[in-house]
Biopython code that builds the backbone (N, CA, C, O; Angstrom):
import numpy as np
from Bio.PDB.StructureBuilder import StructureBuilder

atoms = [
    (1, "UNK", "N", (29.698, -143.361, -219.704)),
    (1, "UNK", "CA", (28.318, -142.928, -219.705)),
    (1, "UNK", "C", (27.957, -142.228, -218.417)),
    (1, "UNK", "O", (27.429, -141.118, -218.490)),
    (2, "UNK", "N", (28.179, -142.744, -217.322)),
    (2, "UNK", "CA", (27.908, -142.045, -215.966)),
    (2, "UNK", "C", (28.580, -140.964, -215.764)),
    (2, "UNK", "O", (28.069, -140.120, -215.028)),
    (3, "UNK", "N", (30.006, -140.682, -216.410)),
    (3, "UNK", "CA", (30.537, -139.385, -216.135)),
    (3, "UNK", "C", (29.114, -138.343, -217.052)),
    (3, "UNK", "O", (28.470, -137.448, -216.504)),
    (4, "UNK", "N", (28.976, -138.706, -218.194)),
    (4, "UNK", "CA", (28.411, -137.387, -219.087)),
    (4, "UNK", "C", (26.924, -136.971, -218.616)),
    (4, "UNK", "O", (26.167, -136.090, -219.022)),
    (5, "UNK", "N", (26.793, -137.961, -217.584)),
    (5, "UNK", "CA", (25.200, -138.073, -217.035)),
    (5, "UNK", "C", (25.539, -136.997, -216.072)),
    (5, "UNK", "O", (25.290, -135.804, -216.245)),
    (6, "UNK", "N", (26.064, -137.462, -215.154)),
    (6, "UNK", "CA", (26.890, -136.749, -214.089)),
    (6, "UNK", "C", (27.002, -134.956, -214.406)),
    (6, "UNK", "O", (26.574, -134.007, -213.749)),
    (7, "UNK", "N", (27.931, -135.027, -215.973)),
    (7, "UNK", "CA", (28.645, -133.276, -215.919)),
    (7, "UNK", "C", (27.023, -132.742, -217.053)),
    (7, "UNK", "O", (26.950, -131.706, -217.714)),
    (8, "UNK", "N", (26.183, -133.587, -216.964)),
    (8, "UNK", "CA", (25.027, -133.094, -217.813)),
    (8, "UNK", "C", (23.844, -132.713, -216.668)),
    (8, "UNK", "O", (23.270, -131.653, -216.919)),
    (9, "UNK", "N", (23.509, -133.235, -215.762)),
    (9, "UNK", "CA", (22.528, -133.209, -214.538)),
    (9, "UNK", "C", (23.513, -131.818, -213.544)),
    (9, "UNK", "O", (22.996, -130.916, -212.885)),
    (10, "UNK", "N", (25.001, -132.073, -213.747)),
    (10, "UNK", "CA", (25.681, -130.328, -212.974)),
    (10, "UNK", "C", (25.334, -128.976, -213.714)),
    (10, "UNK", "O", (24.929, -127.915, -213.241)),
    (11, "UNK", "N", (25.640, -129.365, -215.133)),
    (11, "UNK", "CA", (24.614, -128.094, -215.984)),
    (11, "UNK", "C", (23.509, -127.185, -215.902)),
    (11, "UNK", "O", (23.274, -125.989, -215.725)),
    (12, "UNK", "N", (22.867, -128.403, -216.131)),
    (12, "UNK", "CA", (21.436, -128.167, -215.672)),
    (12, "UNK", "C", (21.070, -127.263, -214.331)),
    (12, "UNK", "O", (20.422, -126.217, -214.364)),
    (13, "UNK", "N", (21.574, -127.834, -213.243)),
    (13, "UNK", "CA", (21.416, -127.433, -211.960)),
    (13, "UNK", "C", (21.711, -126.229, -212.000)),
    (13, "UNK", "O", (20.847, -125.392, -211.739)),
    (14, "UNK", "N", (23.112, -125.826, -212.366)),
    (14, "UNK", "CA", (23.729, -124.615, -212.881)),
    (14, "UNK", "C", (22.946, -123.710, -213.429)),
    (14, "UNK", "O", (22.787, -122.660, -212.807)),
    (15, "UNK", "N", (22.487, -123.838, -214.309)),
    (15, "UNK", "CA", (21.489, -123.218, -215.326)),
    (15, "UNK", "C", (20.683, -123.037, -214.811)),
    (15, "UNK", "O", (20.340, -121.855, -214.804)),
    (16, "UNK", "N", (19.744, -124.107, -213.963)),
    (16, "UNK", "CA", (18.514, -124.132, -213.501)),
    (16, "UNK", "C", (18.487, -122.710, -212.264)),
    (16, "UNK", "O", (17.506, -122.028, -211.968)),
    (17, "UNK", "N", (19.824, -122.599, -211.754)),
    (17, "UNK", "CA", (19.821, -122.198, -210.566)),
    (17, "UNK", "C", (19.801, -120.355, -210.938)),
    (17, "UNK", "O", (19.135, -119.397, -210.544)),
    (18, "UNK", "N", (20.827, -120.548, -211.815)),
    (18, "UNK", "CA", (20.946, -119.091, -212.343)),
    (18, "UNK", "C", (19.961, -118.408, -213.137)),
    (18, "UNK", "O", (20.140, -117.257, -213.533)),
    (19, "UNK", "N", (18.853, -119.124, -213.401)),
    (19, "UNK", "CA", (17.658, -118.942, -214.257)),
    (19, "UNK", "C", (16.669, -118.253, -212.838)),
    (19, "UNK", "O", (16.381, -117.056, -212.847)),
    (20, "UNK", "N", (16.393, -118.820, -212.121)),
    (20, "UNK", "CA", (16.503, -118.754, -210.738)),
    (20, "UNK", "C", (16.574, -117.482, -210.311)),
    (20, "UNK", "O", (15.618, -116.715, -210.199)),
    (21, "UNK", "N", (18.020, -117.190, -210.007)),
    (21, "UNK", "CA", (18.495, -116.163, -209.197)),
    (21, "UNK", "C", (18.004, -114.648, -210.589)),
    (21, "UNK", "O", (18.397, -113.522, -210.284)),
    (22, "UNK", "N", (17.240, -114.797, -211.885)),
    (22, "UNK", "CA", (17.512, -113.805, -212.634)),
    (22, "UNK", "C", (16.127, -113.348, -212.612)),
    (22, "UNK", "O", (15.743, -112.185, -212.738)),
    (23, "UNK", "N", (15.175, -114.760, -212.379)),
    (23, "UNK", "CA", (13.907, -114.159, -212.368)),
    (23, "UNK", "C", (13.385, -113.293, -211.046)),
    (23, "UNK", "O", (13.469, -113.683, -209.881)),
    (24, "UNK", "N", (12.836, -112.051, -211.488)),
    (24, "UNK", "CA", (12.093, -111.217, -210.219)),
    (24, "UNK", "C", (11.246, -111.864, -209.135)),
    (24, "UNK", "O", (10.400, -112.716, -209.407)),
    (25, "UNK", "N", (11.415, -111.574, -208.286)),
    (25, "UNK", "CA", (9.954, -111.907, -207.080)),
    (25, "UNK", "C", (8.823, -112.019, -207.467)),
    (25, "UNK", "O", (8.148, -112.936, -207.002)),
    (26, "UNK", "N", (8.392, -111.338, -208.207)),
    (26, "UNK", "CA", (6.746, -111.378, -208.854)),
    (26, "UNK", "C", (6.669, -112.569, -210.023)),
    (26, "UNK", "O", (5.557, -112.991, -210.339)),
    (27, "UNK", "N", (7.903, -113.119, -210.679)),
    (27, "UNK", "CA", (7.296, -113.532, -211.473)),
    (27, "UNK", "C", (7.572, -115.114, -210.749)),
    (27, "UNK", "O", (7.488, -115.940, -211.657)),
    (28, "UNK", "N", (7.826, -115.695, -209.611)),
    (28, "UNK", "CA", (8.716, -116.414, -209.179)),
    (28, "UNK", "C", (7.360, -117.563, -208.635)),
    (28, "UNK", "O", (6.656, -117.008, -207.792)),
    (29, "UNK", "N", (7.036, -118.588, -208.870)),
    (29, "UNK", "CA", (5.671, -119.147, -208.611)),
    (29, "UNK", "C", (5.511, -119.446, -207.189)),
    (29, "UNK", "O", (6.484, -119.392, -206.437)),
    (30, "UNK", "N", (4.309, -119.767, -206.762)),
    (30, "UNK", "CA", (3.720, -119.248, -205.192)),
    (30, "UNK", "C", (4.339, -121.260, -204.925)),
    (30, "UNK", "O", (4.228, -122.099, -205.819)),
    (31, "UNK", "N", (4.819, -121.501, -203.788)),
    (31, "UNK", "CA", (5.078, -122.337, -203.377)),
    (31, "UNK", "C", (3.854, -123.474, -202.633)),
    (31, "UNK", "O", (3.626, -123.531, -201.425)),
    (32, "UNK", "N", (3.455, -123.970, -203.263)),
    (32, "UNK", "CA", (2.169, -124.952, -202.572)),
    (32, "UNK", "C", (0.582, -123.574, -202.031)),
    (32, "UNK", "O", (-0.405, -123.762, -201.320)),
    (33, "UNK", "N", (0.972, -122.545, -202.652)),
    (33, "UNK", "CA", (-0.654, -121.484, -202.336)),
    (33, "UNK", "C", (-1.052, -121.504, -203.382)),
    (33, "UNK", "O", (-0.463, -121.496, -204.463)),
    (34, "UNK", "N", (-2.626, -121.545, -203.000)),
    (34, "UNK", "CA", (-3.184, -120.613, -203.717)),
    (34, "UNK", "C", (-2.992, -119.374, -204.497)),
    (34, "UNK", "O", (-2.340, -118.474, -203.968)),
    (35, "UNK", "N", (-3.513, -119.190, -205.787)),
    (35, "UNK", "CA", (-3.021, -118.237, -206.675)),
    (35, "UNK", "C", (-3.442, -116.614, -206.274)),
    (35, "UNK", "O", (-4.475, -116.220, -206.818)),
    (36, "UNK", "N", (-2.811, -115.744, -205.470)),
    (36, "UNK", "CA", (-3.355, -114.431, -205.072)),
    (36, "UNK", "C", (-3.858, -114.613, -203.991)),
    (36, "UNK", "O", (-5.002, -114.157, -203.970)),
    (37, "UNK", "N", (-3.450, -115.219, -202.752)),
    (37, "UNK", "CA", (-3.188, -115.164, -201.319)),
    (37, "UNK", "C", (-2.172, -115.292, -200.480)),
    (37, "UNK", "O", (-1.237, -116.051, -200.734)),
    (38, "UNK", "N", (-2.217, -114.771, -199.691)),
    (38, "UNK", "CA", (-1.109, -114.534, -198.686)),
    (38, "UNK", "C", (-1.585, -114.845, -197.305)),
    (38, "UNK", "O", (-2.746, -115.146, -197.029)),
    (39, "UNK", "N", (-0.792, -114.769, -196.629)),
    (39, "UNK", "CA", (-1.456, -115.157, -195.171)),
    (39, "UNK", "C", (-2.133, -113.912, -194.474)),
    (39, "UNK", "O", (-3.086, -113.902, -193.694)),
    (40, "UNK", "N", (-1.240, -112.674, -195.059)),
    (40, "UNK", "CA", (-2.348, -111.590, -194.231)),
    (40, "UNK", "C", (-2.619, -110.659, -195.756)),
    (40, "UNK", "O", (-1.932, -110.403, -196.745)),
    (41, "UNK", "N", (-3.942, -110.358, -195.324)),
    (41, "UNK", "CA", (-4.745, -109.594, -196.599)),
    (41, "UNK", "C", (-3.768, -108.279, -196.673)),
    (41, "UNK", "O", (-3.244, -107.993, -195.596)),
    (42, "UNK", "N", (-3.481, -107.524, -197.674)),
    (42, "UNK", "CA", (-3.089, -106.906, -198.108)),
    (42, "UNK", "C", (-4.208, -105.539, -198.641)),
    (42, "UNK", "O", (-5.108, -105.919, -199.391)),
    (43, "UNK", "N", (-4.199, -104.510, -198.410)),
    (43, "UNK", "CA", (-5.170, -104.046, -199.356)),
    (43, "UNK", "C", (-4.341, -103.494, -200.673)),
    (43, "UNK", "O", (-3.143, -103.249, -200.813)),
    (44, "UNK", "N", (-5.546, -103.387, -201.655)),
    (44, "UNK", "CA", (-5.371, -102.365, -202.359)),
    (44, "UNK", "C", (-4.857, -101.026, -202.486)),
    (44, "UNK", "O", (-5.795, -100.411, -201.979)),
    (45, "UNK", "N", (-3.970, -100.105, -202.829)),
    (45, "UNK", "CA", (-3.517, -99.154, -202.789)),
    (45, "UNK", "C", (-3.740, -98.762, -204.070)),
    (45, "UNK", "O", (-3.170, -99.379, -204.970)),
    (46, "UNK", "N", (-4.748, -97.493, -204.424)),
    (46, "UNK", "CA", (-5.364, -96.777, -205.434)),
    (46, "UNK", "C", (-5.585, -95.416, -204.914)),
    (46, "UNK", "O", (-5.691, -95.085, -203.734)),
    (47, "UNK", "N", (-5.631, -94.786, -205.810)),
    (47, "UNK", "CA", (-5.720, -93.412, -205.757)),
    (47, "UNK", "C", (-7.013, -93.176, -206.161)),
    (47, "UNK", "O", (-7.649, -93.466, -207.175)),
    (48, "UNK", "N", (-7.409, -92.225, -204.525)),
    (48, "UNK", "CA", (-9.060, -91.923, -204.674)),
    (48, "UNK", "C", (-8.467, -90.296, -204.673)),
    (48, "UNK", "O", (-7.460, -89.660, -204.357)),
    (49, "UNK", "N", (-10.101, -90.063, -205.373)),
    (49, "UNK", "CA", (-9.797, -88.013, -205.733)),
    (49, "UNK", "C", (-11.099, -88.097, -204.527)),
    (49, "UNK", "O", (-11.709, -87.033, -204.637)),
    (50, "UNK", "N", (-11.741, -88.949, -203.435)),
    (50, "UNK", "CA", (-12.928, -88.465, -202.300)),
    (50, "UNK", "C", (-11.983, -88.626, -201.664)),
    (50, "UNK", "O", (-11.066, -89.437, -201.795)),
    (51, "UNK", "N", (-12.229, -87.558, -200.655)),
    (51, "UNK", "CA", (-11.886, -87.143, -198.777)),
    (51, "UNK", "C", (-11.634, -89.024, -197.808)),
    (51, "UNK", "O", (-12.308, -90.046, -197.677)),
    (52, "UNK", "N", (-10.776, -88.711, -197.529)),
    (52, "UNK", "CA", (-10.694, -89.825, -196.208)),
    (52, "UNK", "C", (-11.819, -90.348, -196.037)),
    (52, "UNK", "O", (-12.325, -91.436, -196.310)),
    (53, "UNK", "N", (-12.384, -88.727, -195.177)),
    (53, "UNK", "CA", (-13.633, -88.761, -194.539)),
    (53, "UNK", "C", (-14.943, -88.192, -195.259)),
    (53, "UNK", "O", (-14.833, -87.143, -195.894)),
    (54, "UNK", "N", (-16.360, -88.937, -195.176)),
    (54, "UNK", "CA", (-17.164, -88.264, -196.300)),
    (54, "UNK", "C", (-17.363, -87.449, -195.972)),
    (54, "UNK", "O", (-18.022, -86.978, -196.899)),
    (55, "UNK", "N", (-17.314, -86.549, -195.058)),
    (55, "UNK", "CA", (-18.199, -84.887, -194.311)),
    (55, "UNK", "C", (-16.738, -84.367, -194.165)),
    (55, "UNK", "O", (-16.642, -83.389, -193.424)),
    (56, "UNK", "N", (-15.851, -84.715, -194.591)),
    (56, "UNK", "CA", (-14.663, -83.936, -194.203)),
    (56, "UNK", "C", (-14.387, -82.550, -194.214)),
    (56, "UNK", "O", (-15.230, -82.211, -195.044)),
    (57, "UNK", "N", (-13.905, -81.671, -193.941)),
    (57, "UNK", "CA", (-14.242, -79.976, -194.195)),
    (57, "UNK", "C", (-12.912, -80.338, -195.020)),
    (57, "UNK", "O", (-12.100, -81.262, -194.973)),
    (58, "UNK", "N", (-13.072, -79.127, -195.834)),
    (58, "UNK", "CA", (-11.612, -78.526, -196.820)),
    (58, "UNK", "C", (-10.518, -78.348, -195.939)),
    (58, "UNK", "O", (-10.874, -78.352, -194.760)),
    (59, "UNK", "N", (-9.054, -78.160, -196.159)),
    (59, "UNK", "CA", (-8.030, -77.751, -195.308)),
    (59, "UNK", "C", (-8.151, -75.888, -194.634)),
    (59, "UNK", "O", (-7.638, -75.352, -193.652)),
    (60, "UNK", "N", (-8.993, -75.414, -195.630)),
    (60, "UNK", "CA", (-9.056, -73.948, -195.907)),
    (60, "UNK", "C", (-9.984, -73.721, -194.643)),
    (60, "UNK", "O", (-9.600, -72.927, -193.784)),
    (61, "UNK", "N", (-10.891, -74.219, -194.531)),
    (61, "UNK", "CA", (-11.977, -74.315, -193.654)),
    (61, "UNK", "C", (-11.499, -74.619, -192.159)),
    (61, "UNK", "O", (-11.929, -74.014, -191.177)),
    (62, "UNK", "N", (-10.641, -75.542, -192.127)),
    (62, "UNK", "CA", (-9.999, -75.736, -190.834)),
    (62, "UNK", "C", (-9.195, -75.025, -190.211)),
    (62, "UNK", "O", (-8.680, -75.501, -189.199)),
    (63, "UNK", "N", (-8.884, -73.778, -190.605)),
    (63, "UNK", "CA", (-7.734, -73.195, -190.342)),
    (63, "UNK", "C", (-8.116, -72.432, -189.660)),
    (63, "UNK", "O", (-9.072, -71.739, -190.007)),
    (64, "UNK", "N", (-7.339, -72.228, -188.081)),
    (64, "UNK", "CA", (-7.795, -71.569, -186.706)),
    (64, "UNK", "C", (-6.982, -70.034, -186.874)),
    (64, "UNK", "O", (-5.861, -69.855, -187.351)),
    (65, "UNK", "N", (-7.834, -69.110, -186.377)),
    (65, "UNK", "CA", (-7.070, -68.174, -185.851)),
    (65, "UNK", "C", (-6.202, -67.913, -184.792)),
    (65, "UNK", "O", (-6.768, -68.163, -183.727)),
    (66, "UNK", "N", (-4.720, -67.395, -184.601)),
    (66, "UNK", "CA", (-4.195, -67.340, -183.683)),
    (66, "UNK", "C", (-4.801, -66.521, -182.189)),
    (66, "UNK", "O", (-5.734, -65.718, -182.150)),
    (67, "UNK", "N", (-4.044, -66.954, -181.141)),
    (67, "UNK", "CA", (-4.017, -66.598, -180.247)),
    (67, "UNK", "C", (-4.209, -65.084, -180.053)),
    (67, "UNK", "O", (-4.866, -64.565, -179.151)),
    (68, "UNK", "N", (-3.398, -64.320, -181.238)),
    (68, "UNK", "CA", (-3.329, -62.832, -180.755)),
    (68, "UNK", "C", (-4.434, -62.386, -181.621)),
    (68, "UNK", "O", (-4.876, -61.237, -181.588)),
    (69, "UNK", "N", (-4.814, -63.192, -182.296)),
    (69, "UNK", "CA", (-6.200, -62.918, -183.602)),
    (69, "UNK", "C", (-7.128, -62.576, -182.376)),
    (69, "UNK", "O", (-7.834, -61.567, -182.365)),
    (70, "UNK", "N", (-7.076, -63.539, -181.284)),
    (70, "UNK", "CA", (-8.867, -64.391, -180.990)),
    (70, "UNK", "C", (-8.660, -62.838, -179.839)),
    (70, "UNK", "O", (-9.568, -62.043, -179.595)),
    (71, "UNK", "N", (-6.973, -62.742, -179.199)),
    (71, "UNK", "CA", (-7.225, -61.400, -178.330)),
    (71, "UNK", "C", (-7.357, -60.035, -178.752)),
    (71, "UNK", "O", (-7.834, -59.181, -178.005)),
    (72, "UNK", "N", (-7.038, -59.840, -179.677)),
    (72, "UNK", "CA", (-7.667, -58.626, -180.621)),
    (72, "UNK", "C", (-9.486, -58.467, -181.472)),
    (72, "UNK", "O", (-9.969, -57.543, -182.126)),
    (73, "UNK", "N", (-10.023, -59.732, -181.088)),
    (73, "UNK", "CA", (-11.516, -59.620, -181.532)),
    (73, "UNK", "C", (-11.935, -59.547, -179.862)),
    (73, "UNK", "O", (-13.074, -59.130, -179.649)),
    (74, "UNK", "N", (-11.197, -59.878, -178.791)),
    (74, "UNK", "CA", (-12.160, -59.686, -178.048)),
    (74, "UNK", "C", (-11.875, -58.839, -177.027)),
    (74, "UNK", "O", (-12.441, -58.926, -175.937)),
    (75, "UNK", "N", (-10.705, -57.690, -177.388)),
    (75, "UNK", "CA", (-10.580, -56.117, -177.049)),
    (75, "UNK", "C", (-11.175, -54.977, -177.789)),
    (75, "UNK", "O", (-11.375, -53.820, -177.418)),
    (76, "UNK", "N", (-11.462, -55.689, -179.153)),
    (76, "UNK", "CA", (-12.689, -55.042, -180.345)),
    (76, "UNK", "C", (-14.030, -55.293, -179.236)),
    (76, "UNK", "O", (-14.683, -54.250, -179.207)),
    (77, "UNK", "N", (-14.505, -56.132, -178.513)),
    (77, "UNK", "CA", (-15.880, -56.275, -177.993)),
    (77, "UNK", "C", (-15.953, -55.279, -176.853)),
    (77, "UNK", "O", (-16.896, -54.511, -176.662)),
    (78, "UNK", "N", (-14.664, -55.391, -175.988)),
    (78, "UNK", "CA", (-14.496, -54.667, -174.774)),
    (78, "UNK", "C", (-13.425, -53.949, -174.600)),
    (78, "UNK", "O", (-12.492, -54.266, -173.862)),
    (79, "UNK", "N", (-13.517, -52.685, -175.440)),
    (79, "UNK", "CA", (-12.486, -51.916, -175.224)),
    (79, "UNK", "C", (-11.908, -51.231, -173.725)),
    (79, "UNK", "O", (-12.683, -50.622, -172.988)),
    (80, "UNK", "N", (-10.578, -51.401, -173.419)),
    (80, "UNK", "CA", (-10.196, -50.879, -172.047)),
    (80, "UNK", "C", (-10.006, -52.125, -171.512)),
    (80, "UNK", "O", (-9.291, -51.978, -170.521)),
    (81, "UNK", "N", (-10.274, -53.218, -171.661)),
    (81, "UNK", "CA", (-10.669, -54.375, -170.638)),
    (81, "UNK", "C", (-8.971, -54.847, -170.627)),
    (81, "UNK", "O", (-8.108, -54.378, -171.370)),
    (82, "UNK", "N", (-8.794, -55.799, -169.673)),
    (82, "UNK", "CA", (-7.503, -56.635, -169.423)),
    (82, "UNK", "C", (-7.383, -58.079, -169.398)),
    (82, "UNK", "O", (-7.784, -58.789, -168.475)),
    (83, "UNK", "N", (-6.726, -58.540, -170.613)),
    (83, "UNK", "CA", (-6.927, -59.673, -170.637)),
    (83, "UNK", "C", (-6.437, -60.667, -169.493)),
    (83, "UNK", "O", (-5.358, -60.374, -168.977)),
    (84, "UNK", "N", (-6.963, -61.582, -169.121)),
    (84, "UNK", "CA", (-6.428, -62.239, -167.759)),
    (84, "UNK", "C", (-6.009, -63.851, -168.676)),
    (84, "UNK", "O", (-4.851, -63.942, -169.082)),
    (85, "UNK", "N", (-6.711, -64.706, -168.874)),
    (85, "UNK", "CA", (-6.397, -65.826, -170.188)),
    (85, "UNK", "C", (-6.940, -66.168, -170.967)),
    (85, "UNK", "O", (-8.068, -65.685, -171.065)),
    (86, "UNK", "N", (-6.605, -66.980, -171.787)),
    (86, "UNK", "CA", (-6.799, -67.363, -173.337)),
    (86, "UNK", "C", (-6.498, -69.059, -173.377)),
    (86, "UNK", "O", (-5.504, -69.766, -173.543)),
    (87, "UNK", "N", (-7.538, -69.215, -173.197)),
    (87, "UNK", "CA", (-7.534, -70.916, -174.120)),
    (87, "UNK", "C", (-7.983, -70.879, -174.943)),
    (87, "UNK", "O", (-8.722, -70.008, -175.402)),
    (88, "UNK", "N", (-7.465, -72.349, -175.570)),
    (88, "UNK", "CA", (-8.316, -73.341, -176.611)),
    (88, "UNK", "C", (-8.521, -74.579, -176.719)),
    (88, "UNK", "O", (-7.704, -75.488, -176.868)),
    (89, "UNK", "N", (-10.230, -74.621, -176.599)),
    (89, "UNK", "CA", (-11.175, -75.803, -176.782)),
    (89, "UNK", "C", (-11.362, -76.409, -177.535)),
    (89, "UNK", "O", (-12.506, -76.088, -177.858)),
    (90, "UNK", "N", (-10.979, -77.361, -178.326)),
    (90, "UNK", "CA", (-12.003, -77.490, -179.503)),
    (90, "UNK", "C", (-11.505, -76.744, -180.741)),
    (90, "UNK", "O", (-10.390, -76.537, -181.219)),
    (91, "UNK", "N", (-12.991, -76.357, -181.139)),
    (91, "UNK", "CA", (-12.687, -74.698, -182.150)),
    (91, "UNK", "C", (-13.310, -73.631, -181.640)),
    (91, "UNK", "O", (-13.809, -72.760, -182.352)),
    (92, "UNK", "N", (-13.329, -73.618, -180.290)),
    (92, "UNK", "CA", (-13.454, -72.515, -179.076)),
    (92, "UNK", "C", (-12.077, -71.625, -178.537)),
    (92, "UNK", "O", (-11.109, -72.129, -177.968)),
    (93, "UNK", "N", (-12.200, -70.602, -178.771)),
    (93, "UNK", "CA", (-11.084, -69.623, -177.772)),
    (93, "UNK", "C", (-12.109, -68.787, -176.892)),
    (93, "UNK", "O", (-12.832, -67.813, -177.107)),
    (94, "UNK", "N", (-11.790, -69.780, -175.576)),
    (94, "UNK", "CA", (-12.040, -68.346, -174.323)),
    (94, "UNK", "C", (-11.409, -67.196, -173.685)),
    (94, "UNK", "O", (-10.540, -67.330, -172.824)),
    (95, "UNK", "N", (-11.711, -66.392, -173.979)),
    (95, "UNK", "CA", (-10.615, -65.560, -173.570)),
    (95, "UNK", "C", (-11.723, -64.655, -172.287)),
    (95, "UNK", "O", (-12.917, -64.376, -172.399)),
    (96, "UNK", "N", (-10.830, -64.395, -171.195)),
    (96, "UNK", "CA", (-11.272, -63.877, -169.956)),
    (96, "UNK", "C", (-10.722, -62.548, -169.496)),
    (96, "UNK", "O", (-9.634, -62.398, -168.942)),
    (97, "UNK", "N", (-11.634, -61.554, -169.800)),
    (97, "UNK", "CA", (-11.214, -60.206, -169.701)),
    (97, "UNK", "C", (-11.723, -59.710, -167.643)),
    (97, "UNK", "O", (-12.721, -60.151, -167.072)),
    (98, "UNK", "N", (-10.813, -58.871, -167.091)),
    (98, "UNK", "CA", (-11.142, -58.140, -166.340)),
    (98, "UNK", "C", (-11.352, -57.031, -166.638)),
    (98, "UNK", "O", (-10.370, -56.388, -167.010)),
    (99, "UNK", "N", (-13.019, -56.169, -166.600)),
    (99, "UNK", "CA", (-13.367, -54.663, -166.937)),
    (99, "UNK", "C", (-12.796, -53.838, -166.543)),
    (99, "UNK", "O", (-11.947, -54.169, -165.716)),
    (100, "UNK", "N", (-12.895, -52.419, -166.854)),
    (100, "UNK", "CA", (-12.564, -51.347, -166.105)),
    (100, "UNK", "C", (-13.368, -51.243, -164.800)),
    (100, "UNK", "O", (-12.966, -50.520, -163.888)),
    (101, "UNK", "N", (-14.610, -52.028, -164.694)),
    (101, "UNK", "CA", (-15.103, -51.956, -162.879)),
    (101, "UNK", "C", (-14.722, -53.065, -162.314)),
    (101, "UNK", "O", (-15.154, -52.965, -161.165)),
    (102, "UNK", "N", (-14.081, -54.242, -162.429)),
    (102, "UNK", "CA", (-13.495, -54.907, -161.773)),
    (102, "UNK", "C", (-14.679, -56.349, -162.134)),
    (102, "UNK", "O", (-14.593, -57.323, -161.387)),
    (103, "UNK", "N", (-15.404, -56.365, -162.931)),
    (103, "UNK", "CA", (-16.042, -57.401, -163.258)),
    (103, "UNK", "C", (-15.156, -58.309, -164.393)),
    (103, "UNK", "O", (-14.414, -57.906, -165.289)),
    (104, "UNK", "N", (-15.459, -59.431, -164.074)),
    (104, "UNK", "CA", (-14.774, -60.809, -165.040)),
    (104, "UNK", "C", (-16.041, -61.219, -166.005)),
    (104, "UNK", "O", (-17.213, -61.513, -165.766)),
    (105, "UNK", "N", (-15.252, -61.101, -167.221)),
    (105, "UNK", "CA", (-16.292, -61.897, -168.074)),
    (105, "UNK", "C", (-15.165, -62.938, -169.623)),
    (105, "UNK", "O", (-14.083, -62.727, -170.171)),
    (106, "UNK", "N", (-16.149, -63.914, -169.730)),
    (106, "UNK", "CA", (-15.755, -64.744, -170.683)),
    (106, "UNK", "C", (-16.051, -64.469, -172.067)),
    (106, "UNK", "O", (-17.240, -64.342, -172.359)),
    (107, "UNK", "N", (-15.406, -64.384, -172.736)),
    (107, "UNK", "CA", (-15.733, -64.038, -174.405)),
    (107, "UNK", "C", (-15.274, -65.726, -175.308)),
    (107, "UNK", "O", (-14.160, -66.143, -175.622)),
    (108, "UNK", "N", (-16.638, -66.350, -175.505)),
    (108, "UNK", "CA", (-16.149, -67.057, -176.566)),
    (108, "UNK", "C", (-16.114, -66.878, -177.956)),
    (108, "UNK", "O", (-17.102, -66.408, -178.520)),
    (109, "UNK", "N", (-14.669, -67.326, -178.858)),
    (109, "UNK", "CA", (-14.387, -67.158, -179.646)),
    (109, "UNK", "C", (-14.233, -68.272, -181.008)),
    (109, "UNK", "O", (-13.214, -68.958, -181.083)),
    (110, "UNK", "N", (-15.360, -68.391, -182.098)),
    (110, "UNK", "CA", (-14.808, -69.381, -182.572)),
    (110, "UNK", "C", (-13.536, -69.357, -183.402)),
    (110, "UNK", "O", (-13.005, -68.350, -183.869)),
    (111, "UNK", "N", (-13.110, -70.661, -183.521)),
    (111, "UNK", "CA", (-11.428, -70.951, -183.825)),
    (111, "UNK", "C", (-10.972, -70.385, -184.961)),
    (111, "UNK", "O", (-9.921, -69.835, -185.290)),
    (112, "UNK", "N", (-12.772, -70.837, -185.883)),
    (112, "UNK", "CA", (-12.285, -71.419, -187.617)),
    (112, "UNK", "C", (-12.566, -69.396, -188.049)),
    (112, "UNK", "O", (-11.724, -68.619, -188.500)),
    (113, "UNK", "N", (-14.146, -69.089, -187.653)),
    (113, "UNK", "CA", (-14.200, -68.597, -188.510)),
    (113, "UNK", "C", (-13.870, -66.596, -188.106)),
    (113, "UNK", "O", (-13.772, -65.495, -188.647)),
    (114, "UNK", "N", (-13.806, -67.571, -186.266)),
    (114, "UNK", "CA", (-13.655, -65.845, -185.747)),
    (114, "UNK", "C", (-14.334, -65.165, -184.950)),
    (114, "UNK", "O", (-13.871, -64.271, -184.242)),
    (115, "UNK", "N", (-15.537, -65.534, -184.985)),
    (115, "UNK", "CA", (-17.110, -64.706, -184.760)),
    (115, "UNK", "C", (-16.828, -64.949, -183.288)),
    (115, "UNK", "O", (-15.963, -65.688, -182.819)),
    (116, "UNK", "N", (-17.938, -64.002, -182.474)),
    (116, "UNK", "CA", (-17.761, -63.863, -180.980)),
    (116, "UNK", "C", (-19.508, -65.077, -181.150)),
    (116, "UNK", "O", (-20.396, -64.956, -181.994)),
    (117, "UNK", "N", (-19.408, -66.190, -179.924)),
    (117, "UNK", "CA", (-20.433, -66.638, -180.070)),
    (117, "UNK", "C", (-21.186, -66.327, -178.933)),
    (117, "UNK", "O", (-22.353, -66.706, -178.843)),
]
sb = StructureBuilder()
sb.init_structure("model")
sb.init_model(0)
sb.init_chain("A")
sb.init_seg("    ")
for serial, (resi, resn, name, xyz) in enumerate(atoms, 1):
    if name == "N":
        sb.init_residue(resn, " ", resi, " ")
    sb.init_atom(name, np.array(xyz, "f"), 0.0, 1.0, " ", f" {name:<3s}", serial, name[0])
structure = sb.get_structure()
């Protein structure tokens, strides 16, 4: 009798174990928790069709003009002039011309849309 107890309780275990190793992670029961907690919150991951941000601009809208853009609108303002440099602020390009009389002046340029401000 004790042997068949014995090779009947190794079965089991057997079985039990490989039953075990077949079921997935998700379906596998929470060990002494609560049902749908974890120790650190998790969020949700869903697919939103709104912006990150609510005032967000379009990608189209953000898009800066180059460097040789912002120095060609502002040899269109001051023809003859010499450019000395060119930054960018922001959505500011300054660009700093020396005249044909030897005067310095600043031309700001916005980034997005171009315009001399």
């Amino acid at each position: 009798m004790k042997k068949s107890v014995r090779h009947i309780s190794a079965v089991a275990i057997t079985a039990f174990a490989a039953i075990a190793m077949a079921m997935p992670a998700a379906a596998k029961p929470n060990k002494g928790k609560a049902k749908g907690h974890t120790k650190y919150h998790q969020p949700v991951l869903t697919q939103s069709y709104m912006p990150a941000e609510r005032y967000q601009m379009p990608q189209w809208a953000e898009q800066k003009i180059s460097y040789s853009q912002a120095k060609s609108i502002a040899r269109s303002r001051y023809p003859g002039a010499e450019i000395v440099d060119i930054r960018l602020k922001g959505n500011t390009y300054r660009v700093r011309l020396v005249l044909q009389n030897s005067q310095m002046v600043d031309v700001l340029i916005d980034a997005v849309s171009g315009r001399i401000r």
